[in-house]
C-alpha positions in Angstrom: 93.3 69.0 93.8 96.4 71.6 94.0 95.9 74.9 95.2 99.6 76.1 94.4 102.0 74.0 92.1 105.7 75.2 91.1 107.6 74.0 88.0 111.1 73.7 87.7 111.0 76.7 89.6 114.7 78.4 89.2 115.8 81.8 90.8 119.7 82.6 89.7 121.8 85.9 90.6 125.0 86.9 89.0 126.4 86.4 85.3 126.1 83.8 83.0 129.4 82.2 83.5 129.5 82.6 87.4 126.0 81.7 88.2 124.5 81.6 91.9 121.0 79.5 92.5 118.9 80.7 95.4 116.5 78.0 93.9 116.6 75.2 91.3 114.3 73.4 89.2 112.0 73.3 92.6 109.6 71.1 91.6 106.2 71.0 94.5 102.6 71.2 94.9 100.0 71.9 97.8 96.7 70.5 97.7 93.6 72.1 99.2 93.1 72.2 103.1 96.8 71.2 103.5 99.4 72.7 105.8 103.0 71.9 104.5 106.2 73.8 106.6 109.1 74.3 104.1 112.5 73.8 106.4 116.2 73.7 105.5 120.0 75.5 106.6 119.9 79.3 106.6 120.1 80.2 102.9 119.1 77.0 101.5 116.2 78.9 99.6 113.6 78.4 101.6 112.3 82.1 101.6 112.9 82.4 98.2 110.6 79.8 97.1 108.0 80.9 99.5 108.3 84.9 97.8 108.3 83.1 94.3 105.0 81.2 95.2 103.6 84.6 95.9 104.6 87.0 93.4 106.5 88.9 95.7 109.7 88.1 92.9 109.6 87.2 89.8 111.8 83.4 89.0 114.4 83.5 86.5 112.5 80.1 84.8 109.9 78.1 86.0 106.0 78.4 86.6 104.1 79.5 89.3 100.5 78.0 89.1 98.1 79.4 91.8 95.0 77.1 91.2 94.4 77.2 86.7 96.6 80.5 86.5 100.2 80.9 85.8 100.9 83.6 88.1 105.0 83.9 86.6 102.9 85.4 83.0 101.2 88.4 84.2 101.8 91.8 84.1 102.4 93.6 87.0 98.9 94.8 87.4 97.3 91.3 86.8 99.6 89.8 89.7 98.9 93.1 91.9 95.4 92.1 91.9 96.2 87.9 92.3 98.0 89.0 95.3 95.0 91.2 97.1 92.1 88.4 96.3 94.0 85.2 96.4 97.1 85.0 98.5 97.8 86.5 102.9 100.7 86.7 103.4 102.3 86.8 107.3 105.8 87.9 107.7 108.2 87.5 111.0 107.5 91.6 111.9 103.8 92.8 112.0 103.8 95.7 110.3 100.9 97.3 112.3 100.2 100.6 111.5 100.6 102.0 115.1 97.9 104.7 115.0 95.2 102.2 114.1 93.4 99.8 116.2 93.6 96.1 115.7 90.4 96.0 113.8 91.3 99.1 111.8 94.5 97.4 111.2 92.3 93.7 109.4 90.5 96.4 107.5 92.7 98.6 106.2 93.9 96.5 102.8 90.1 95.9 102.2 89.0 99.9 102.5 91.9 100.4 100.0 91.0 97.8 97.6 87.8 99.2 97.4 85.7 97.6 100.3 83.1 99.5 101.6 84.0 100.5 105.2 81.0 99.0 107.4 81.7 96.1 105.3 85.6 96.0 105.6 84.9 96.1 109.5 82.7 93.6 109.6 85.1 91.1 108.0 87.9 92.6 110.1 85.7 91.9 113.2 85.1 88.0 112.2 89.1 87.8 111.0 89.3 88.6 114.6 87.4 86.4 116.0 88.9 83.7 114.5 92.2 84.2 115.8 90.8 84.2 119.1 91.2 88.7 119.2 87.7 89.8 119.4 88.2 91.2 122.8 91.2 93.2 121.6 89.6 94.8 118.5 89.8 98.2 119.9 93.7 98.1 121.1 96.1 99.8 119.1 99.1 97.5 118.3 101.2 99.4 121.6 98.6 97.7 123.6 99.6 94.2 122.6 101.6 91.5 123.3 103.9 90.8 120.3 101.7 86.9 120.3 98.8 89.2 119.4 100.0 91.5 117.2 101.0 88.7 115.4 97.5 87.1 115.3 95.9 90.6 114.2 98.5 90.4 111.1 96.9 86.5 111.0 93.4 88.5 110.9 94.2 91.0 108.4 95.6 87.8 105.7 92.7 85.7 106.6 90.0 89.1 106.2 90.4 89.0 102.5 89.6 85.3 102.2 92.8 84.2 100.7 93.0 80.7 98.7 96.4 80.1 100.4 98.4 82.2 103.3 101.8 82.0 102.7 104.1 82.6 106.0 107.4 83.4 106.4 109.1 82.9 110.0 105.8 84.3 111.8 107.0 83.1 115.0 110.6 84.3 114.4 110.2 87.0 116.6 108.4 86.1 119.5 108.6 84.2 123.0 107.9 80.0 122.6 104.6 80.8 124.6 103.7 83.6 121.7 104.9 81.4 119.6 102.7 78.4 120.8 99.7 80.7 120.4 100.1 81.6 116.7 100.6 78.1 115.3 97.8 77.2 117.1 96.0 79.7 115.6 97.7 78.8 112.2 96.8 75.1 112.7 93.0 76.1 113.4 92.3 78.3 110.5 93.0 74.6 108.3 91.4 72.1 110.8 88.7 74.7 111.2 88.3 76.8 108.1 89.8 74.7 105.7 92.6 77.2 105.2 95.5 76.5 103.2 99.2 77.5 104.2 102.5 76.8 103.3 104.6 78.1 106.1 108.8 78.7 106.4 110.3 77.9 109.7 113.7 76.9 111.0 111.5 76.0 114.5 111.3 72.2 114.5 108.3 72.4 117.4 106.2 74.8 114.9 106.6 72.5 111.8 105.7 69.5 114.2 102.3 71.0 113.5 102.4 71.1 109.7 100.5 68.0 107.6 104.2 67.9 105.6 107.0 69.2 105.9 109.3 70.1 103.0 113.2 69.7 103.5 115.1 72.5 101.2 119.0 72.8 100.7 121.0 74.8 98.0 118.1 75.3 96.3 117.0 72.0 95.9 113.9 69.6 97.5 116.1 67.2 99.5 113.4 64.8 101.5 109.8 65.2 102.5 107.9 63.9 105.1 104.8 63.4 107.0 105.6 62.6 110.4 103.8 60.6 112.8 104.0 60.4 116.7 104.7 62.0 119.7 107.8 62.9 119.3 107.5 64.7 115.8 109.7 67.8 116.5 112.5 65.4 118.0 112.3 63.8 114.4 112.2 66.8 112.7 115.4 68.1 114.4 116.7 64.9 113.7 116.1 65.2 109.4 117.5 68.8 109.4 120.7 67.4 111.1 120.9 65.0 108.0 119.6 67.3 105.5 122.5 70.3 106.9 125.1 67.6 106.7 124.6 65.9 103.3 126.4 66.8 100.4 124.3 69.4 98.2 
């Protein structure tokens, strides 16, 4: 069963008669549990679809459907609340709030959606725990390595109990040891938890990790795969070779 399905989703800038698609007719779904990496060229539209599938913009056409719910018909307020309850999001930066420690940091959203704050911390402390940063609970971001920054941000998505995490480029910014860590982490939280997470990389060794990776150009689903073997990054670089140099 889906958790998150697009629809001839469509995202278009500029006029009528000199249109410009970031995204067209994008036509996908994720199932429950599942961990699909969404891959293609620098502006090919992968970002856009990801922001789309989280109500972070609103698509020129299309559907969003997160589970029975058209998330592209609601009101502001309506999707405001989708957001908080249903949907983490991790982004390439942290965006730790630098006076807070990292438990402080996983509660935060939940105090100020109305949590109570012995509860809020509790959940923060067990979103902790599950990226492997219990010991760290009490360190303010300055204190940690960028790898573990990143996992607190991981904490703070997973404390609200998300149906679906969506990630853009969360190991953009760090070392390929950091890097290493978080998908790790990432891959647990679905073998583990049954987490789902739809994930945007341009790292072929991080999507090696994915159950199914989605190839995007010019807005458009060009291939998808579910690798096998060894040697799944080598293949992955492979396809995005292909899938840069094909005609749109």
């Amino acid at each position: 069963m889906f958790i998150l399905k697009t629809e001839s989703l469509t995202k278009k800038y500029g006029s009528e008669s000199q249109p410009i698609y970031a995204l067209r007719d994008l036509n996908m779904s994720v199932e429950a549990g599942e961990f699909v990496a969404i891959m293609g060229p620098s502006g090919s539209g992968k970002s856009t679809a990801l922001y789309l599938m989280g109500g972070l913009d609103r698509p020129t056409s299309g559907h969003v459907w997160l589970r029975d719910k058209d998330i592209t018909t609601m009101n502001d307020d309506a999707l405001s609340k989708v957001r908080r309850e249903s949907i983490g999001f991790v982004f390439q930066f942290f965006n730790l709030i630098p006076v807070l420690t990292a438990v402080e940091n996983v509660a935060m959203p939940l105090i100020l959606d109305g949590v109570p704050r012995p509860q809020a911390l509790e959940r923060a402390e067990a979103a902790l725990k599950q990226v492997d940063l219990a010991n760290r609970a009490s360190h303010r971001p300055s204190e940690l390595s960028g790898g573990q920054q990143q996992r607190a941000a991981i904490a703070r998505a997973l404390a609200a109990k998300p149906a679906i995490i969506l990630a853009d480029e969360p190991t953009g910014n760090l070392d390929s040891r950091s890097s290493d860590e978080v998908v790790a982490v990432l891959r647990r939280t679905v073998d583990d938890f049954g987490q789902t997470l739809v994930l945007v990389t341009h790292d072929p060794r991080v999507a090696a990790h994915a159950d199914r990776i989605v190839f995007i150009k010019d807005g458009n689903i060009v291939d998808e795969n579910r690798l096998k073997g060894a040697d799944r990054a080598e293949q992955i670089r492979e396809k995005l070779g292909r899938v840069a140099m094909s005609e749109g």
